[in-house]
C-alpha positions as CSV (number, residue, x, y, z in Angstrom):
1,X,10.9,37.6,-64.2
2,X,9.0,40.5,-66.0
3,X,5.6,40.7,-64.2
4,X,2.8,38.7,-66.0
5,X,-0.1,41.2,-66.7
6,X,-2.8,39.4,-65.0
7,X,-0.7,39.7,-61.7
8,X,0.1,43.4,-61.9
9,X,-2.9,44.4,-60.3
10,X,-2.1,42.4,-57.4
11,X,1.3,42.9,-57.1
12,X,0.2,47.0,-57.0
13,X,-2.5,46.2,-54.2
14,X,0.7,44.5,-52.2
15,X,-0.9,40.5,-52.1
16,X,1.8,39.8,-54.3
17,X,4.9,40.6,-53.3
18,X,7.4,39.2,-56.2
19,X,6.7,36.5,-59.2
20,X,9.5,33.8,-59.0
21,X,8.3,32.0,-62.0
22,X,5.7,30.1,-64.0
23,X,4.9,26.8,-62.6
24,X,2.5,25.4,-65.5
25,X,0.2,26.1,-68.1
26,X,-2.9,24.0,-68.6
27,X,-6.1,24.0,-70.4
28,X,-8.0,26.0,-67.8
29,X,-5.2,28.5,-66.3
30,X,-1.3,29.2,-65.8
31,X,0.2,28.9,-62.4
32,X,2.8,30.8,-60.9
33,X,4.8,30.6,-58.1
34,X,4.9,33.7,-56.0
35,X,5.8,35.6,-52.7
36,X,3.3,36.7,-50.6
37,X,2.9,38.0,-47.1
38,X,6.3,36.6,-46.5
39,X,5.1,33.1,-48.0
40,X,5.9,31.2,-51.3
41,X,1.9,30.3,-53.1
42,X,0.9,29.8,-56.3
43,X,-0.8,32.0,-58.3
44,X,-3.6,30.3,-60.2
45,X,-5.0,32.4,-63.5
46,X,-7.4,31.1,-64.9
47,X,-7.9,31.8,-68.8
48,X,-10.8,33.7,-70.3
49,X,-13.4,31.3,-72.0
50,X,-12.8,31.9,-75.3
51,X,-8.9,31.1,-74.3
52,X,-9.7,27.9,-72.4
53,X,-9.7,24.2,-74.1
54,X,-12.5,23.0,-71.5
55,X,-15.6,22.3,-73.6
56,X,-17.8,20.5,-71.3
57,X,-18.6,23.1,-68.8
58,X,-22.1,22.8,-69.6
59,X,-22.4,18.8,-68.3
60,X,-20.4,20.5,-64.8
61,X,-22.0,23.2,-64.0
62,X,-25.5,21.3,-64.2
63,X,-26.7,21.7,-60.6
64,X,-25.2,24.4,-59.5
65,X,-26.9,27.1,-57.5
66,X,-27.7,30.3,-58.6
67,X,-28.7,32.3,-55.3
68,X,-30.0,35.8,-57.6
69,X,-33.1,35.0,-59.9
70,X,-31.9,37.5,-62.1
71,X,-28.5,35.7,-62.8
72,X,-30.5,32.9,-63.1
73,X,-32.4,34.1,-65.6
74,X,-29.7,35.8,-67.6
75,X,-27.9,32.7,-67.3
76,X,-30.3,30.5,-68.9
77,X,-31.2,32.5,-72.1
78,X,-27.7,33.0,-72.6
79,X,-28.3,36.7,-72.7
80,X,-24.9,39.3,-72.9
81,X,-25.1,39.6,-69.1
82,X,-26.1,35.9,-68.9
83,X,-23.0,34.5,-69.9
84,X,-20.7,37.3,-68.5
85,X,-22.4,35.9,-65.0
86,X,-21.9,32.5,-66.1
87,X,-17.7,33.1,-67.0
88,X,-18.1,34.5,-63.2
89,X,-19.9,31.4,-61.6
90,X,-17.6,29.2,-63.1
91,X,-14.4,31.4,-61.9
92,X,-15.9,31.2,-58.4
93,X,-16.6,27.7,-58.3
94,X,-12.9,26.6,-57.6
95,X,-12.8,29.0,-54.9
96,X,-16.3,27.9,-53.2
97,X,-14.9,24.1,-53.5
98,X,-11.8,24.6,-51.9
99,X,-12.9,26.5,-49.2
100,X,-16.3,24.0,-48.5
101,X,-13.9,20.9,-48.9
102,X,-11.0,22.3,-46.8
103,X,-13.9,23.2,-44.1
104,X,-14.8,19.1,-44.9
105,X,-11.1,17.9,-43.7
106,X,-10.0,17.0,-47.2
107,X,-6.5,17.5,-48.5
108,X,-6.7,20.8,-50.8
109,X,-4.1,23.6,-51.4
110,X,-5.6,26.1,-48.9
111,X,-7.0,29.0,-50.3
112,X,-5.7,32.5,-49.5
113,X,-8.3,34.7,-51.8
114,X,-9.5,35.1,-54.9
115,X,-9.3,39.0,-56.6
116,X,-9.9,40.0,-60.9
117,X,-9.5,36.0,-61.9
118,X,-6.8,34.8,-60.0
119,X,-6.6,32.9,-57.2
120,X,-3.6,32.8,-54.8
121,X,-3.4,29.3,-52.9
122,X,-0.8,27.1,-50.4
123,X,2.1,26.3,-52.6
124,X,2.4,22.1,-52.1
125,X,5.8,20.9,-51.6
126,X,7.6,17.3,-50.9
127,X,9.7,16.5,-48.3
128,X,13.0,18.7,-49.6
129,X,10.5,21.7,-50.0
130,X,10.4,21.8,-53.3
131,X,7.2,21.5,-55.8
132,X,5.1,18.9,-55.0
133,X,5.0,16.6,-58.0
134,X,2.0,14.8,-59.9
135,X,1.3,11.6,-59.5
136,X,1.8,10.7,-63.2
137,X,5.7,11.7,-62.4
138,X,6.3,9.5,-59.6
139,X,7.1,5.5,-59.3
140,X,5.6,4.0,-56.1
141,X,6.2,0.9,-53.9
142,X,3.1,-1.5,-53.9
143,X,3.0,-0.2,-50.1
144,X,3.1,3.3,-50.6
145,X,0.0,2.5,-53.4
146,X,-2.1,0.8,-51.1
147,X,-1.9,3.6,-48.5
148,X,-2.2,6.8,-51.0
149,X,-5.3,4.9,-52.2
150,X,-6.7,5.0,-48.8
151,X,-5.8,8.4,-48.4
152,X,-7.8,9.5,-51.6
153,X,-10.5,7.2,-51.0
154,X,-11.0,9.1,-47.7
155,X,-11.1,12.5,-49.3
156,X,-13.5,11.3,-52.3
157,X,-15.3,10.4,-49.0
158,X,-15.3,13.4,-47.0
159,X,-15.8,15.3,-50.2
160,X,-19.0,13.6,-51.3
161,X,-20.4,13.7,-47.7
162,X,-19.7,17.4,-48.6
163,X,-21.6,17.3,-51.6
164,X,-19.2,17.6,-54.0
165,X,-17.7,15.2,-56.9
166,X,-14.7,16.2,-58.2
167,X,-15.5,15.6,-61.7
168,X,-11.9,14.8,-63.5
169,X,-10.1,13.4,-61.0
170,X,-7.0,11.3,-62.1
171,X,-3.0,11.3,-61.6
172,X,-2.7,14.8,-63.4
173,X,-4.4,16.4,-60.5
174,X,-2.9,14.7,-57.6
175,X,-0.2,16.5,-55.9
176,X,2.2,13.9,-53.8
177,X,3.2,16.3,-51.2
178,X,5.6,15.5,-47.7
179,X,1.8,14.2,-46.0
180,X,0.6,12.3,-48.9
181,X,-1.7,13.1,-51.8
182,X,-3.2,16.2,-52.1
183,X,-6.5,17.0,-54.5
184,X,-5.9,19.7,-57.3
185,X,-8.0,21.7,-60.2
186,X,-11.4,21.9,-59.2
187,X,-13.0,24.0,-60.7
188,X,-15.2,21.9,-62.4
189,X,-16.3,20.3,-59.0
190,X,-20.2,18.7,-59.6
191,X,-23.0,18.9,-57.4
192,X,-23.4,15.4,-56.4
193,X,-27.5,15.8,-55.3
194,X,-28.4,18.5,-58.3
195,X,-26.3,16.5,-61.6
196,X,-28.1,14.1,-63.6
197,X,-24.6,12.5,-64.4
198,X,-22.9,12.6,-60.9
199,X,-23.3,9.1,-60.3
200,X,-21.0,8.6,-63.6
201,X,-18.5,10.7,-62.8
202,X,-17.7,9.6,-59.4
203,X,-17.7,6.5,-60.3
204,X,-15.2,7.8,-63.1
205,X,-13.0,9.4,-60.6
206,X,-12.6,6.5,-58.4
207,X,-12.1,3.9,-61.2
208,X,-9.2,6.4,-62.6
209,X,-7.5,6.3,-59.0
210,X,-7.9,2.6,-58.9
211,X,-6.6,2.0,-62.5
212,X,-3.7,4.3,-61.6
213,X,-2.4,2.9,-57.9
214,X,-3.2,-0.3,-59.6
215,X,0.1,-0.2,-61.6
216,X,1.8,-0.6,-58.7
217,X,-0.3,-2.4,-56.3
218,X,-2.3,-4.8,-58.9
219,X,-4.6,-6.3,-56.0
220,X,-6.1,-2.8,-56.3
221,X,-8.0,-3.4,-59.7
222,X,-10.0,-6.0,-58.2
223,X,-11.9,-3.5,-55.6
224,X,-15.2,-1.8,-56.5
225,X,-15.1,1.3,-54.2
226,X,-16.7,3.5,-56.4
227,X,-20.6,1.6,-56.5
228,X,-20.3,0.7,-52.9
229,X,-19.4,4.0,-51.9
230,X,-22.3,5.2,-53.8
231,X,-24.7,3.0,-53.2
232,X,-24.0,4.3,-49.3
233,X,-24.7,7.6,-50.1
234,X,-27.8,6.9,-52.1
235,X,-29.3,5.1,-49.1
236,X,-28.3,8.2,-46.8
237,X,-25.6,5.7,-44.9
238,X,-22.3,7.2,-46.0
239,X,-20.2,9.1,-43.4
240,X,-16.9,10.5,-43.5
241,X,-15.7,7.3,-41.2
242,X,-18.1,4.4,-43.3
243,X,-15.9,1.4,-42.9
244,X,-15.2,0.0,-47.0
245,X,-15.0,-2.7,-47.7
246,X,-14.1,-2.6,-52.1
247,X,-17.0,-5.1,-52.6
248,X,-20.0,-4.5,-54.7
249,X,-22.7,-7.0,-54.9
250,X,-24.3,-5.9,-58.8
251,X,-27.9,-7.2,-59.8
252,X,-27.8,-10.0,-61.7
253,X,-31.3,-10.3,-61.5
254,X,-33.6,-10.9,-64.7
255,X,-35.7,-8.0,-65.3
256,X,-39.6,-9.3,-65.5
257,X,-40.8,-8.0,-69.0
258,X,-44.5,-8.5,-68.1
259,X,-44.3,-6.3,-65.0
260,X,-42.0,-3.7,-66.7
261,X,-45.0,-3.3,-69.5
262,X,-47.7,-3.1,-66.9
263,X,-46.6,-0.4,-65.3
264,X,-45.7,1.4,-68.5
265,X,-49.5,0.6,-69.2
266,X,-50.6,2.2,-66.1
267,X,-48.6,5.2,-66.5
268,X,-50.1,5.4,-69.7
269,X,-53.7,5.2,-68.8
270,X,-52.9,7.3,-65.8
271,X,-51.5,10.7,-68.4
272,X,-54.4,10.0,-71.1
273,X,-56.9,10.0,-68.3
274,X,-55.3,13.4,-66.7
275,X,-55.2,14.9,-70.4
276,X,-59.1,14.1,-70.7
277,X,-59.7,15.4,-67.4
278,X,-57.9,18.7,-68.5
279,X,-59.4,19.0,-71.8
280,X,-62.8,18.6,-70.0
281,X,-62.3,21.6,-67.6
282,X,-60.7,23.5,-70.5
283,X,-64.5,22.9,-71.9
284,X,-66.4,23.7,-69.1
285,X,-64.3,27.0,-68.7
286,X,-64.9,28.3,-72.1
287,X,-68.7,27.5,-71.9
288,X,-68.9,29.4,-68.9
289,X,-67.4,32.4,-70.0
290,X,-69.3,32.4,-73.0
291,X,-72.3,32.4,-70.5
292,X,-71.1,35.1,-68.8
293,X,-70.8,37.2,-71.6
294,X,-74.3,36.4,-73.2
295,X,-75.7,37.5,-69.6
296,X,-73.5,40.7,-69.5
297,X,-74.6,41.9,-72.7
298,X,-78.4,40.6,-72.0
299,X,-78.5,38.0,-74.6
300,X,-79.3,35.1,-72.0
């Protein structure tokens, strides 16, 4: 096939040694299948932003660190620079994930570098060598549901032990390859300590991989992975081998009005009393300079 322009480059630097074909074309990138160093990968190119159909980047990338103060800085008042850097942060952020998670033992396409926006990766296959294919294309026996569940339940695991939430995980980016299911399209990946809404969308991940092997496997919709595995790593206690157990004991306690409003009271007290004692030193200070100046200019 004619040679896809965001390739050339590579393909002239020899990390690409021929394009077999276009694999898929999604909302953030197009994928190709390619030879390189001998070796059939893919070749992930991700779209320019003003291309791409992603619009919640924003609630993602919350968290993330930026290790320059200057990109910071660009980056938050959205300056020309600011968002060029940003476009670049969130091209690097698959990268960063897949080599952090593969590091953490969980199933990802290894990564074999990342040059001008695209990122060549292990091409997944099934059993016959060919493409792997998605989840959402395969029928499974109640058997083989059970035990891909475990499998991704493990990696959601290992991956938040890593610090890392997937974000938009779901049968569209689960590869079923010969060794079982393997994790796709992260570039999106959330900081699970620095994101106000990681706790939402982990559980979100896990219910969607529940709800899906539940087709098949309906004893699976009554487990409640997602808070319990949470709730472990809130309290510090989850590991990448924390026995589960799919049970979640929620509080179904009445919440005690009267205490709720007393501290609410006290907090209140506690910020008018700090704004007094501010307003007072702001007093104080401008009396004393005015002192000062009287005395420097001899008008005591």
């Amino acid at each position: 096939m004619k040679i896809p322009k965001r390739l050339q480059s590579l393909v002239d630097d020899g990390l690409i040694d021929a394009v077999e074909g276009q694999l898929m074309s999604g909302k953030e990138a197009q994928v190709y299948v390619v030879r390189s160093h001998g070796e059939r990968r893919c070749a992930k190119v991700f779209k320019e932003a003003k291309k791409r159909s992603f619009k919640q980047a924003v609630q993602y990338q919350e968290g993330r660190k930026v290790r320059n103060s200057r990109r910071s800085r660009a980056m938050a008042k959205k300056t020309r620079y600011g968002q060029k850097e940003q476009e670049q942060a969130w091209l690097n952020a698959e990268v960063d994930a897949l080599y952090r998670l593969a590091e953490a033992d969980v199933r990802v396409p290894k990564p074999h570098g990342f040059v001008d926006g695209v990122l060549l990766m292990e091409m997944i296959t099934d059993a016959e060598g060919l493409t792997a294919p998605r989840l959402d294309d395969v029928v499974l026996s109640a058997e083989q549901a059970q035990a891909y569940y475990t499998k991704i339940l493990g990696d959601i695991v290992r991956m938040l032990c890593a610090g890392l939430i997937h974000g938009d995980l779901s049968e569209f980016n689960v590869l079923l390859s010969a060794d079982g299911p393997v994790i796709i399209d992260l570039p999106q990946a959330v900081d699970a300590a620095g994101n106000n809404s990681a706790e939402m969308m982990f559980e979100r991940d896990v219910d969607n991989m529940r709800r899906y092997f539940g087709r098949f496997a309906p004893e699976l919709l009554a487990t409640d992975y997602g808070k319990e595995i949470w709730a472990l790593y809130e309290a510090g206690e989850l590991h990448p081998d924390s026995q589960l157990t799919g049970c979640f004991e929620h509080d179904t306690s009445a919440v005690d009005v009267d205490d709720l409003m007393t501290v609410i009271d006290d907090v209140r007290e506690e910020e008018a009393e700090r704004l007094a004692a501010l307003s007072g030193d702001h007093d104080a200070g401008v009396k004393e300079a005015a002192q000062e100046w009287r005395e420097s200019h001899g008008d005591s």
